[in-house]
N, C-alpha and C positions, 0 to 999 in steps of 0.2 A: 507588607500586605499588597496582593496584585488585585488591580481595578479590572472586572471584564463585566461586558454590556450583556443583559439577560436574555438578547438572543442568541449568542454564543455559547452562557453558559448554561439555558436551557438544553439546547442543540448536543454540547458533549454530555451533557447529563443523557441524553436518551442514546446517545451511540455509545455510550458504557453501561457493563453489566453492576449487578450490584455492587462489586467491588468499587468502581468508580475505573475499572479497567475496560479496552476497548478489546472485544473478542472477533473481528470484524471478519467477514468473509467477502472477498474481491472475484467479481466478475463480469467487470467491465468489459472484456478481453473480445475486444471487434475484429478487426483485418486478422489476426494472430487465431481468433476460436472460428473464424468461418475457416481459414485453411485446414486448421485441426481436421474439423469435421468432416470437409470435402475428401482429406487423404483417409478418413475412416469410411465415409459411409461409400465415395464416388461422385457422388452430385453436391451441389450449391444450389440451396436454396434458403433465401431469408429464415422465412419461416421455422429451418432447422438449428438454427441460430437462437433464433427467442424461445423454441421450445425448450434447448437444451437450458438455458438461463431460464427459464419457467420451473423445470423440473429440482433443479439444484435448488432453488430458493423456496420451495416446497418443501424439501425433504429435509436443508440444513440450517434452513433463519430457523430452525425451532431451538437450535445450538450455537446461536450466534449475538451476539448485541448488538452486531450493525450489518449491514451488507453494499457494498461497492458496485455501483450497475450502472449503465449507460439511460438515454433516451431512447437511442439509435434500436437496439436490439432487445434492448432490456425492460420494457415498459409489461408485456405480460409478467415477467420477475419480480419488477416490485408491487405491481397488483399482490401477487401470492405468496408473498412473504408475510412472514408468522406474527402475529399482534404482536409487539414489542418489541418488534428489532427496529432498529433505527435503518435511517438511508441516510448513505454518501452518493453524492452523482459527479460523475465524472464531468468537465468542463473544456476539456480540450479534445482535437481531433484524433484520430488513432493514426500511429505513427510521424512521420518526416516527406518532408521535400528532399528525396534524394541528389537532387541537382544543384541544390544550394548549398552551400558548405555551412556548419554549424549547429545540424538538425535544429532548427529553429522550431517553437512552436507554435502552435495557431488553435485558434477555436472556433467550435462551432456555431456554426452563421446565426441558427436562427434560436440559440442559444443565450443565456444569462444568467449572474446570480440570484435574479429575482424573481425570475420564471423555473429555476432551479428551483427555488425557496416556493413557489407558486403550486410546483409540482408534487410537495410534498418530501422535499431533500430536506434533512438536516444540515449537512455540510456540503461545501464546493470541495473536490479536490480536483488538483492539476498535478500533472507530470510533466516534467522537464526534461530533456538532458542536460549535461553539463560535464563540463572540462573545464575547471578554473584557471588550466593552463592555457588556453585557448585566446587568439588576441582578442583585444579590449573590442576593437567593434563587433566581433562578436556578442560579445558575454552582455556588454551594454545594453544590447538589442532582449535580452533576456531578461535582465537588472527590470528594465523598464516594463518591459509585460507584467512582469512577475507585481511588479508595484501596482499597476495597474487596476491586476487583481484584487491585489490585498484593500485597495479605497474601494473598489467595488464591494466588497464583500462585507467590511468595514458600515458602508452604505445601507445595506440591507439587512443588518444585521446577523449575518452566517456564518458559522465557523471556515477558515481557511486551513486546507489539510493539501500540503504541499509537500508533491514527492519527486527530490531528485534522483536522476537517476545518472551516475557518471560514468565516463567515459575517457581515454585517451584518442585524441584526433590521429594521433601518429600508431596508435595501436589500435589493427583491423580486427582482432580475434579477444573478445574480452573477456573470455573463456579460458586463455591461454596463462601460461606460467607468468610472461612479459609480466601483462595483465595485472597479475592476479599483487605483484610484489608493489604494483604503484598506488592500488584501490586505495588503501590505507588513509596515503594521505589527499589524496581527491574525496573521499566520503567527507573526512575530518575538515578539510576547506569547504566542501557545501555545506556543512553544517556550522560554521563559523559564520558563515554571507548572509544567509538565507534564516536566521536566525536573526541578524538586526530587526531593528522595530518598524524601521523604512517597508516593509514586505507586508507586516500584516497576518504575520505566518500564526496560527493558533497549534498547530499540530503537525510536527513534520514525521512523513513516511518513510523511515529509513532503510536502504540497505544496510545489510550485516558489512560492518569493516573489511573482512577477510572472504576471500574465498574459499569455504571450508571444501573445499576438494584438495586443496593443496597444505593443508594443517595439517602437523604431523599429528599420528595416529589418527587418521580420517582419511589423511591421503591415501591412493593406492599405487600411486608412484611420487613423483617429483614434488618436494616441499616447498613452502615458499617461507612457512614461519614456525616457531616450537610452537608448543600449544600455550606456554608462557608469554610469548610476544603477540601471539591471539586475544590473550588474556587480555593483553596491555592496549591494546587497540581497541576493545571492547569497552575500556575502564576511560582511556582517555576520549572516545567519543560522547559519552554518556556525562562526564564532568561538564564535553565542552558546552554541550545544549543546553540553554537556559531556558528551552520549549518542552514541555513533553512530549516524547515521538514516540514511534508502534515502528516496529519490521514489519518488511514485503519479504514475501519466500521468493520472490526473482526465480519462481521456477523451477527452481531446485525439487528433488522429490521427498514426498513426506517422512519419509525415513530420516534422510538429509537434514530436513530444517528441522523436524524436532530432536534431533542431535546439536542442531545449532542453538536453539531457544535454549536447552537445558544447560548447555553449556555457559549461554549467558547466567541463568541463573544461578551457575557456580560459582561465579564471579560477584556477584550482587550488582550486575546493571540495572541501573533505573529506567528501563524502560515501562512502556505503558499496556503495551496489549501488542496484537497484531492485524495486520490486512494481507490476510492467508488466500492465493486465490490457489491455482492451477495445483499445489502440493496437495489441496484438498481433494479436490476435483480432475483432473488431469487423464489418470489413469480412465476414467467413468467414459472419456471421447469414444473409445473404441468398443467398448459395450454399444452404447449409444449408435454407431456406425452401422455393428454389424447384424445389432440383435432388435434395436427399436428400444420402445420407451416404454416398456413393460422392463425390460432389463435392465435400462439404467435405474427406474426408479429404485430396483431392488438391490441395485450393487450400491445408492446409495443410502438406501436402508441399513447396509449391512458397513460395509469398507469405506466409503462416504463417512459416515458417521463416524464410524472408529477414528478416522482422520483428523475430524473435527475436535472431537470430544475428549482425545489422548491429547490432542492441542491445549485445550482449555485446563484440561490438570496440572500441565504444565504453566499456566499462565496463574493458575489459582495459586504455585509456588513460589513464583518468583515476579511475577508483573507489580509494577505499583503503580495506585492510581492516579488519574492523568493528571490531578491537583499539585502531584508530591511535588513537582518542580519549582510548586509557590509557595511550598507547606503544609498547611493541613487545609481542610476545606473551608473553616472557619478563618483563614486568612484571606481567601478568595474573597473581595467587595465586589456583588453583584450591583450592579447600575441599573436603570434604564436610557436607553440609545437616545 
């Protein structure tokens, strides 16, 4: 039987749908959706930003059990998000200090988990980078934040939804074949680390093991793995977590990740749901850009939607709920903090 404190496990109770699965939709997406925007529409301006996050969470928290949104950009968004969908708020800055080696992260100044929790967030998440290969003063400096966190959070009683994201320091192109053959076992070591109890971690947001562009029969040139050694990296990351964790679509496009998701499904991974942002939404920038916000609303009425909603039937197939990692929910001892 696993002990969690009732504000925890009130919190994932409302950012899962009735299954006890997380259907979440992400768009936190700051420095990365104002560039978007500008190379669609021409100009930057704030306000293009929170609309576009306004209108997505209008149209898609009606299909979602949680949604992942900023303070910064995102404050009309969770205004108008659909009665019952749950909030994740982001906690960290968007992006890196390119000048310092490490991509270190950092948070926001005038930020907290309990002004988080104040603002009506269910969960803290943070993003990290990481390279486990990477020297120790590094990763240290990382170890400690991350701890940091998790006694904060722990503190105010909030779930901790912690997603790494890795990297090779010696490989510039993570995109690239090099890349794609090493992920494997850098996901499988952050989720070995960051899984101790030292973190505090409630919910880790995983990337997919493989880079399915390079999976045979997915690729459309150079492999990096059969679809059986895919298999095997899917199977042994999902043993190794004793957290329950959700996929990030890392951007990939909608077609792409729900060839991914189903393919986990074919395997029986235990994972929990997902935090789908840009595969849902992405394509909708350049409507948005060029036509205004009469035509995004309506591309997300239509293809928006379809995105989301062929997601969730996939998740209705094979997701299990976030409990399954402790047993049934009846094994779950709710506390108070």
């Amino acid at each position: 039987m696993v002990t969690i404190t009732k504000g925890k496990f009130d919190g994932l109770q409302r950012l899962s749908n009735e299954n006890g699965v997380i259907a979440a939709l992400a768009i936190d997406q700051r420095g990365s959706l104002k560039k978007m925007i500008k190379e669609a529409k021409g100009t930057e301006d704030k306000k293009d930003v929170e609309d576009f996050k306004q209108l997505v969470s209008e149209e898609l928290t009606p299909y979602a059990s949680a949604i992942l949104l900023d303070l910064e950009f995102g404050t009309p968004a969770i205004k108008a998000r659909h009665e019952g969908c749950g909030l994740l708020t982001s906690y960290e800055k968007t992006g890196y200090d390119t000048t310092i080696a490490g991509k270190l992260p950092d948070l926001i100044e005038d930020l907290s988990a309990l002004r988080i929790k104040e603002n009506g967030g269910d969960a803290v998440k943070i993003l990290v980078y990481y390279d486990p290969d990477e020297p120790a003063e590094i990763n240290e400096i990382k170890y400690a934040f991350l701890e940091r966190i998790g006694a904060e959070c722990r503190t105010v009683d909030i779930p901790f939804f912690l997603e790494p994201i890795t990297y090779d320091s010696k490989v510039t192109d993570s995109s690239s074949l090099e890349y794609a053959k090493l992920k494997p076992a850098k996901v499988k070591a952050a989720i070995k680390e960051f899984s101790k109890p030292r973190y505090g971690v409630d919910v880790l947001k995983l990337e997919v093991p493989v880079n399915f562009n390079y999976v045979e029969g997915f690729a459309k040139g150079e492999t990096a793995y059969t679809q059986s050694e895919a298999a095997e990296h899917f199977e042994e990351c999902s043993d190794l977590s004793p957290l329950p964790f959700i996929y990030l679509s890392a951007g990939v496009t909608a077609e792409l990740f729900h060839k991914t998701i189903a393919f986990a499904n074919q395997h029986n991974v235990q994972y929990s749901g997902v935090l789908c942002g840009r595969a849902t939404w992405k394509d909708g920038i350049e409507v948005y850009g060029k036509q205004g916000d009469d035509a995004l609303r309506e591309w997300l009425r239509t293809q928006g939607k379809e995105n989301i909603t062929s997601l969730n039937e996939l998740l209705d197939a094979g997701a299990v709920p976030w409990w399954t990692k402790y047993g049934t929910l009846d094994d779950v001892h709710v506390v108070e903090k």
